[in-house]
N, C-alpha and C positions, 0 to 999 in steps of 0.2 A: 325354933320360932314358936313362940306359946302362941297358938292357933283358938284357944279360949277367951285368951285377953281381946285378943285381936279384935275376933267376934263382938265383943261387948263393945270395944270401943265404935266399932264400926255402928254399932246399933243404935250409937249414942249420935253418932256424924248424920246416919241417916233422920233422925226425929230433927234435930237443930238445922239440919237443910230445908229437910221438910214444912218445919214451921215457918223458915223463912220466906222461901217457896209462896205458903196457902197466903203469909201477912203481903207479900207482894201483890201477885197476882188477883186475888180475892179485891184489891182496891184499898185494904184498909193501911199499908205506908206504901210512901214514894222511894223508898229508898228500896236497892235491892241490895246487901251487903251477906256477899259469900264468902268475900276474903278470908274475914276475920275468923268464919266458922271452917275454911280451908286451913286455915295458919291453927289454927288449935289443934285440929287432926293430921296434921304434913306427913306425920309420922308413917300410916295410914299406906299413903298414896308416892313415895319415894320410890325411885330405880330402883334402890337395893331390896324395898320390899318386894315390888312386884318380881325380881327375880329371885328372890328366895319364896316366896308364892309358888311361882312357876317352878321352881325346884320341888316344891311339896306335893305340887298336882302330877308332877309324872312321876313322883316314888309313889304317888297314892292309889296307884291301879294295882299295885298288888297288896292292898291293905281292903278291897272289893268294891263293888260298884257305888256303896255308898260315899266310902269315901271320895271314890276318884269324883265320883258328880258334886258332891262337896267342895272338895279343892277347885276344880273347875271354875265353877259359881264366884269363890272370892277371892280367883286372880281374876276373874273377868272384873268383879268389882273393886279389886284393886289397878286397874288396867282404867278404868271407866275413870274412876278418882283423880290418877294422876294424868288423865287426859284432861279432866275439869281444874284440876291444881295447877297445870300451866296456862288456862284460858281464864282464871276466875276474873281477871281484870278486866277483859272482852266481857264475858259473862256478863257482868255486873253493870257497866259501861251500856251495852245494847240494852240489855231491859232497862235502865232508867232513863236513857234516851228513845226509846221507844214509847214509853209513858207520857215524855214529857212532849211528843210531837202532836202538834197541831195542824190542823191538814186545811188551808184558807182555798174555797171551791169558786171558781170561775161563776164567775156570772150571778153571784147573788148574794157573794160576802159573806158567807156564813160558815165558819168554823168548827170544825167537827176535829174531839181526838184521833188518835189514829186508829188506837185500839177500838174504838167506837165506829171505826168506816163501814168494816163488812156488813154491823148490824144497818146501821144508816140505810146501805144500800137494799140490804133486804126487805124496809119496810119502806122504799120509796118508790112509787111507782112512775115516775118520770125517768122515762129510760137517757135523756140528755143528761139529768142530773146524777143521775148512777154513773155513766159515762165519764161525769165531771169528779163525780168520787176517786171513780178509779184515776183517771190522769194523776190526781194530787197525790194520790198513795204511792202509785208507783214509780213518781219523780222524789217523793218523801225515799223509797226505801232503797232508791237507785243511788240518791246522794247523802242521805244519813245513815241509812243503814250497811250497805251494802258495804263502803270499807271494812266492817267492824266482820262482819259474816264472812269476807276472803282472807283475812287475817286470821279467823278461826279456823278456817279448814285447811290453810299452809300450815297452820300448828300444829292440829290434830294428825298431818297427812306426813310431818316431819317427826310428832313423837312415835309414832307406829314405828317408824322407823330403826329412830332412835334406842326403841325396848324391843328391837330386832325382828321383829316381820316386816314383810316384801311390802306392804301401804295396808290401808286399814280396812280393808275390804278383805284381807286376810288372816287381819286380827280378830277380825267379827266373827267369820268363816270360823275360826280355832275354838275363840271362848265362847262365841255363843252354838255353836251346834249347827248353822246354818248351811244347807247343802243351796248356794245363790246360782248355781249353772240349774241345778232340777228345778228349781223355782220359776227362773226364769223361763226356760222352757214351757213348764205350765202354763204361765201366765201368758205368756207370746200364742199358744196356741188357743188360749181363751179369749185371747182379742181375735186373732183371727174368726173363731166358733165364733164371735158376735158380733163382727162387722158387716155382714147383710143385714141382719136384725136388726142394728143398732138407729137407723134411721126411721123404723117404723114404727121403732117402740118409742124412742125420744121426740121426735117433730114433734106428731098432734099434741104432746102433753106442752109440748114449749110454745105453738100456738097457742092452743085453750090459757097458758097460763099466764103469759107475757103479751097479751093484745096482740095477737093473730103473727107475732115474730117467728120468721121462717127460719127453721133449722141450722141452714147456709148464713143467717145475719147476726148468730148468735157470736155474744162477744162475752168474753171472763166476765167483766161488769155487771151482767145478766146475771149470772149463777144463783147469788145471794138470796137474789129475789123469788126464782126458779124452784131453789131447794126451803123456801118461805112459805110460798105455798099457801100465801092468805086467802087465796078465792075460800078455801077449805076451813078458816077460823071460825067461822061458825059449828062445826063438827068439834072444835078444839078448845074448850070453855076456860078462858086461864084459871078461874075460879073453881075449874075440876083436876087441877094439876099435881095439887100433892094430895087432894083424897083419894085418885084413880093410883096413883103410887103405892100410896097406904094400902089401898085395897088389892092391889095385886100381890103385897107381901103378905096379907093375911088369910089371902085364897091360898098362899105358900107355907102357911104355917106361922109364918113371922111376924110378930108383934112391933112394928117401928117404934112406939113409946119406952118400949124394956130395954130399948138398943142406946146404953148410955156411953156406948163407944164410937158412935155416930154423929155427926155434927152437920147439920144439911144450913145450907147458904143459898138463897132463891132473891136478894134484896139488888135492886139495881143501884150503881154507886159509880161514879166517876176514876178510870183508872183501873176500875175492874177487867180481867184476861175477854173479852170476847168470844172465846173458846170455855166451856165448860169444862171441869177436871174435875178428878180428886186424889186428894193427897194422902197415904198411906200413914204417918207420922209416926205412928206402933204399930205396926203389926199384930193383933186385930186390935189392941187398946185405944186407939184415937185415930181415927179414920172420917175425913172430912171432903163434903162433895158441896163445890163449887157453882151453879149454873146463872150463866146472866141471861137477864129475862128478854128475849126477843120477842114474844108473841107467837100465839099459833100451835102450829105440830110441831115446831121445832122445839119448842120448850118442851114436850112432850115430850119426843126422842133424845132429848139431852140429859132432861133431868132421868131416864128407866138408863139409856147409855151407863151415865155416870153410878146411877144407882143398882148396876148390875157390878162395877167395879167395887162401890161399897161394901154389898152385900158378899162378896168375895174376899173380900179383905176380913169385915168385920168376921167371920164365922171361922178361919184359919183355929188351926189348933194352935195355942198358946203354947205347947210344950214342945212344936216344932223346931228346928236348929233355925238361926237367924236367916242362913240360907235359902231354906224353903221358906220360909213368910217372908222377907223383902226380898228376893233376887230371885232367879230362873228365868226361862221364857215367858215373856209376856204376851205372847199370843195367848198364853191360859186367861188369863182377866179380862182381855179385849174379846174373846172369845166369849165368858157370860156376859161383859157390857151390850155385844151385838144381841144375845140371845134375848135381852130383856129389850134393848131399843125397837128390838124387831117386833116386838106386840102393837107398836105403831102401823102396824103393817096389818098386822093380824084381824079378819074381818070380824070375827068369835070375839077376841080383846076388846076390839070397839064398840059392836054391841051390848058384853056383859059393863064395862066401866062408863064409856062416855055415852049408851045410848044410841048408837049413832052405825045409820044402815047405809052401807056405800051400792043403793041399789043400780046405778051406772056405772059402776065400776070405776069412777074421776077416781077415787084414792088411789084403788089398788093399781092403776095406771101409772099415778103419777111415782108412786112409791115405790113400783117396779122400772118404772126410767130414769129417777134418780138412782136408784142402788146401782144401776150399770152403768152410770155415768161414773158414779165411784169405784166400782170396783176396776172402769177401762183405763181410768185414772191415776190410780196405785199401779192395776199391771204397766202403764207407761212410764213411773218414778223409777219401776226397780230398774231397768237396761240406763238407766241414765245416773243413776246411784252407782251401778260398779260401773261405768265410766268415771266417776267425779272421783272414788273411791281405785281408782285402778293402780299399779307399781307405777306405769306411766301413762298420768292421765295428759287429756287433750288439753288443748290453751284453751283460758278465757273464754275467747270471743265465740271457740266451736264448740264449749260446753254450754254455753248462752244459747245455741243455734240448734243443739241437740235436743236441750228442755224444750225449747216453744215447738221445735216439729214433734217430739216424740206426744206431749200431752197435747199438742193444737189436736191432730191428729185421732188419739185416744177420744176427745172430748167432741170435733168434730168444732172447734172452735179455736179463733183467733187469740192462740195463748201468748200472754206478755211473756217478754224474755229478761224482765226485774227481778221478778223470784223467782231467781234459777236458783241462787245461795239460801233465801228465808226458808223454801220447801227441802232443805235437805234437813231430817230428822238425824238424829245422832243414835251411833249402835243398830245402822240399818233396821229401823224400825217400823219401815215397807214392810220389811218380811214379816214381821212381826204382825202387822193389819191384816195382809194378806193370807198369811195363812190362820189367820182367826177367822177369818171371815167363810174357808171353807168348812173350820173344826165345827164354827155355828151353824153353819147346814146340817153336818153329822149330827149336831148333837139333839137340833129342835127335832131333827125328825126319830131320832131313840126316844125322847121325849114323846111325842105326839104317839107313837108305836106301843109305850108302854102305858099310858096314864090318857090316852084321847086328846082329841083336837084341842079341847079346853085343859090343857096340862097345868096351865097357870092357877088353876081354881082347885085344884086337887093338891089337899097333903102332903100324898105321897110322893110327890115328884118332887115338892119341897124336900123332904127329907134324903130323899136323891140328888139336888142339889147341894143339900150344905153336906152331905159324902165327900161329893167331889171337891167344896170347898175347903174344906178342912185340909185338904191336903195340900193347902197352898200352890208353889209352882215349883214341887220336887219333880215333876215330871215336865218333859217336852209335848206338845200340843200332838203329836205324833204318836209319842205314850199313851198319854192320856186315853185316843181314841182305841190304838191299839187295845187296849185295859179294858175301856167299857164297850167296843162293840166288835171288835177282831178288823174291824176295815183298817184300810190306808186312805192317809188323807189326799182326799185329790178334788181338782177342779171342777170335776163331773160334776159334781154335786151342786156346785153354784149352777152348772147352767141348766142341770133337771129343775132346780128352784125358782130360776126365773123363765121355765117354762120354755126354754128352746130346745128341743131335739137333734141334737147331733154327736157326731163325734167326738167321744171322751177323751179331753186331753186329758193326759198324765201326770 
């Protein structure tokens, strides 16, 4: 098998998805059309590849570590491929039917897209009318959506099969590197480590935030609003949104005018993803970040989020193998996404860019109750992921019943049992948040250790950065830390960070 060609090819499939992808999502066409860019590269993505693939990656451990992490990487990406090659028609099907839904709200006649609900809600402070959001989304995703999402995961859960591992939960387990029993574990014991805590540090801020609403009456519907956080827009200037950006890469050394491989998107547009991304398209050559403009801190953290994945991508070495600039673990880039969105937090970030003194501590409160409501949030997706993902998973209606308790629970909220199927990410890509989010503890704080509290404003830490950029995602987030500070990545560290003292889980 010419493993050259291959590569090229694949590099060609990855930019033409890609750009499919950003013209979708971004809002600028209605059409999502993967097929035709499936049907070009089939070749790619075939049984017989992926098992002459898989034939290459286990002659490749004794050709050395490079190689075998190599082969690894692009039978996972050929595994990935011809999991999307049997679903492109679902694929393509749900995003345009998800585009094209209109969500008509009880009581007042007024029609909102669908992709537009979550923002809707966040900027509405009528908790009836949020209420009335949610009903209409979740009756939209229960009867249009929702055939299209259980038809994807009996495919996905029959081709695992199919290309001979026990369900896909095992398939992830192989090509991506995932130890999901040690994970789990961890995360199971950090819910525990924050289950007394969790009421004290969340209430007052969902009072203060949501008009005096108790802990116990808090519903999904809420959240949007909750993690919005408009009391605090006036600390959040939108008019200082991409100068505090600008300015934080240049306290980094980074010039954003020189970066002509960059393409930032901030314009609000009908049809646009509600969700903020960006799209990798070249590796580093054409790297595009997406943010729709909500208001507030959110735009804030969305656009440094997105712009930490940028600035990761854009700075890769060009003369790395395909493998390492588009493929690897992706806990490396959600990992500087976090480390950059976390200056939102940072009380030194606020004061040097926005001015802005959080002398009562309302930010760092609320920014510390949000982050635990996400992080109890993920640890409650992943035990219900290798459930849905299991050899034999449960039926339907008990995997319905295990989402709403496991995350009602986590959240301490009345969770819909709708998006049981829309929250399952593809390529267990929990794990993949999850353990960024503890690589980002390790990493701000070697950061802060080497270069001071203000490491954003200094150089050298830049140049520390784009080190570790450069190197794409040839290493595991586990590497990684290994490499630059000798620790193990573990959970501690999230809850030294959010200031609870206990028992280190594992």
């Amino acid at each position: 098998m010419d493993l050259a060609a291959y590569r090229t090819e694949a590099e060609t499939f990855t930019a033409e998805l890609g750009e499919e992808y950003h013209a979708h999502f971004a809002g600028l066409r209605a059409e999502f059309d993967v097929e035709p860019i499936y049907a070009r590269h089939a070749d790619l993505f075939t049984a017989d590849t992926v098992a002459r693939l898989r034939e290459q990656a286990d002659a490749a451990a004794a050709r050395g570590e490079d190689a075998a992490r190599r082969a690894r990487m692009l039978l996972d990406f050929a595994v990935e491929g011809h999991l999307g090659l049997v679903a492109t028609d679902l694929e393509a099907e749900l995003a345009q039917r998800e585009a094209g839904l209109v969500l008509s709200i009880d009581g007042d006649g007024a029609a909102i897209p669908f992709r537009e609900a979550t923002i809707v809600q966040a900027n509405e402070p009528d908790r009836t009318r949020r209420t009335a959001i949610e009903r209409a989304r979740l009756e939209a995703t229960e009867t249009q959506l929702n055939p299209l999402y259980r038809e994807m995961l009996e495919r996905t859960r029959a081709t695992a099969r199919s290309l001979g591992w026990d369900s896909y939960r095992a398939l992830c387990e192989e090509l991506k590197g995932f130890e999901l029993d040690r994970l789990a574990r961890a995360t199971r014991a950090f819910t525990l480590a924050t289950e007394d805590a969790y009421a004290p540090i969340v209430g007052p801020v969902v009072e203060r935030t949501l008009d005096g609403l108790a802990l116990d009456d808090l519903a999904r519907a809420d959240l949007p609003r909750l993690f919005r956080f408009a009391e605090a827009d006036s600390a959040f200037d939108g008019a200082q949104l991409i100068p505090s950006f600008e300015a934080t890469l240049a306290g980094l050394g980074i010039d954003p005018a020189t970066q002509r491989n960059v393409d930032l998107d901030i314009a609000s547009r009908p049809g646009k993803s509600p969700r903020a991304f960006c799209v990798a398209v070249r590796v580093p050559q054409d790297v595009r970040l997406v943010v729709p403009p909500i208001g507030g801190r959110d735009d804030f953290t969305a656009l440094l989020h997105e712009g930490g994945h940028v600035e990761h991508y854009a700075h890769v070495d060009p003369d790395l193998s395909f493998e390492y600039r588009h493929l690897g673990d992706n806990a490396i880039t959600e990992a500087f996404a976090f480390l950059f969105d976390h200056l939102v937090e940072d009380p030194a970030w606020l004061r040097a860019q926005l001015g802005v003194e959080d002398a009562d501590g309302t930010l760092a409160a609320h920014a510390r109750a949000t982050r635990l409501i996400y992080l109890r949030r993920y640890a409650a997706k992943l035990p219900y992921e290798l459930d849905a993902h299991a050899a034999d998973p449960p039926p339907d209606a008990t995997l319905r019943e295990r989402y709403a308790t496991l995350l009602g629970h986590a959240a301490h909220v009345r969770w819909p049992r709708e998006t049981y199927l829309a929250d399952l990410d593809p390529g267990f890509y929990v794990a993949c948040y999850l353990r960024a989010w503890a690589l980002e503890t390790h990493l701000r704080a070697h950061l802060r250790e080497r270069f001071g509290a203000r490491w954003f404003e200094r150089r050298e830490a830049g140049h520390a950065l784009r080190a570790l950029w450069r190197e794409g995602q040839r290493l595991s987030a586990e590497e990684l830390l290994g490499e630059l500070t000798g620790a193990e990545l573990d959970f501690g560290a999230l809850l030294d960070d959010l200031g609870l003292v206990t028992e280190r889980p594992g």
